[in-house]
C-alpha positions in Angstrom: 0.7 -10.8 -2.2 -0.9 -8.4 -5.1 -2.6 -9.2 -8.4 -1.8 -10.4 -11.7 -4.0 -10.2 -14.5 -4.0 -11.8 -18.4 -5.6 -9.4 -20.7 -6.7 -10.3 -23.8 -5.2 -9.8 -27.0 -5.2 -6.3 -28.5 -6.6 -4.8 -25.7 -4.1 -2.9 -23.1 -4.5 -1.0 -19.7 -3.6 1.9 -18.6 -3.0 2.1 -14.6 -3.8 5.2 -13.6 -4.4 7.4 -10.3 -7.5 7.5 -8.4 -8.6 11.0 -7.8 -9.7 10.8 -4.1 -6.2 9.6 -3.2 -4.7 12.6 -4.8 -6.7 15.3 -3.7 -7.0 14.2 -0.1 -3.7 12.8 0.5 -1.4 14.0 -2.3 -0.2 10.3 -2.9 -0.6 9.5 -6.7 1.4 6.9 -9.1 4.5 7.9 -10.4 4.4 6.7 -13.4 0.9 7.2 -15.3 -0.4 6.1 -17.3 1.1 2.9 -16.5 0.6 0.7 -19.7 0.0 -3.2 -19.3 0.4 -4.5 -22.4 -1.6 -8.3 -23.2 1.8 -10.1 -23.0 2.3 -8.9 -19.1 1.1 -11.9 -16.8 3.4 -10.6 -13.9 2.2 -9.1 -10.7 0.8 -5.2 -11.3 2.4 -2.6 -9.2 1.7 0.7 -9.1 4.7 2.8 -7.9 3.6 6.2 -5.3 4.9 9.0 -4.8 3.8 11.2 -1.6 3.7 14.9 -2.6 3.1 15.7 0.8 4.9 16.2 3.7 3.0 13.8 5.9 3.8 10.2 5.9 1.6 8.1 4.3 0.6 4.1 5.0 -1.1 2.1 2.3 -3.2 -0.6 4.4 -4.0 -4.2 2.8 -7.0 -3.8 0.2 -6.3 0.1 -0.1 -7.5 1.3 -3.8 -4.6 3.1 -4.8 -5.3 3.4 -8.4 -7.6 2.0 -11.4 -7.2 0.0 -14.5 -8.9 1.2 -17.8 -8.6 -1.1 -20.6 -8.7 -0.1 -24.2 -8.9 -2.0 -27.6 -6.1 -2.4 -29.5 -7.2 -3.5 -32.7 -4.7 -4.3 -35.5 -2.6 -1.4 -37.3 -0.1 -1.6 -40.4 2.9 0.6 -40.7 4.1 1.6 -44.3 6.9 2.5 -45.4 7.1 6.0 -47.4 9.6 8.6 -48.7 7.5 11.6 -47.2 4.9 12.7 -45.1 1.7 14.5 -45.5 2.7 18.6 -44.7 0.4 20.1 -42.0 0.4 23.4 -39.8 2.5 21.7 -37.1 4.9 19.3 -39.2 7.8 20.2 -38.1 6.1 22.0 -34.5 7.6 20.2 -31.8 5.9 20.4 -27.8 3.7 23.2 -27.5 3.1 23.8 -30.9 -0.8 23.6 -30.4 -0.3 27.1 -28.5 1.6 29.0 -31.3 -0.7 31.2 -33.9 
């Protein structure tokens, strides 16, 4: 048996790994941030992986991670022929580190 949550609307969670766990153990979420959007009424589960070579138990009423939630608010798109140019346009991953 887990948990199962209704957020409200605009406002979404983000699963994510608890340090302790990490650092002691080397178990952390697999996928993080998990994002639970306000629709989701399901059961929440929070994949692990074990980094480790130790096997690892998680007991009943084990913290294995932490829910943030964070405002949505309400956002329009619009439709144009061309965007603003800055230094990293057309940049791609790791373009922060070029000079």
């Amino acid at each position: 048996m887990g948990i199962a949550i209704q957020l409200p609307k605009n406002v979404g969670g983000f699963v994510l790994p608890r340090s302790g766990l990490a650092s002691k153990s080397l178990v952390a979420p697999i996928n993080t941030p998990g994002l639970i959007d306000p629709g989701y009424t399901g059961e929440l589960m929070v994949p692990l992986m074990n980094y480790s070579k130790k096997v690892y138990t998680v007991t009943k009423n084990e913290r294995v991670a932490q829910l943030v939630t964070i405002s949505t608010g309400s956002i329009t798109f619009e439709k144009v022929d061309e965007l603003d140019i800055s230094d990293r346009s057309e940049g791609g991953f790791g373009s922060t580190g070029k000079n």
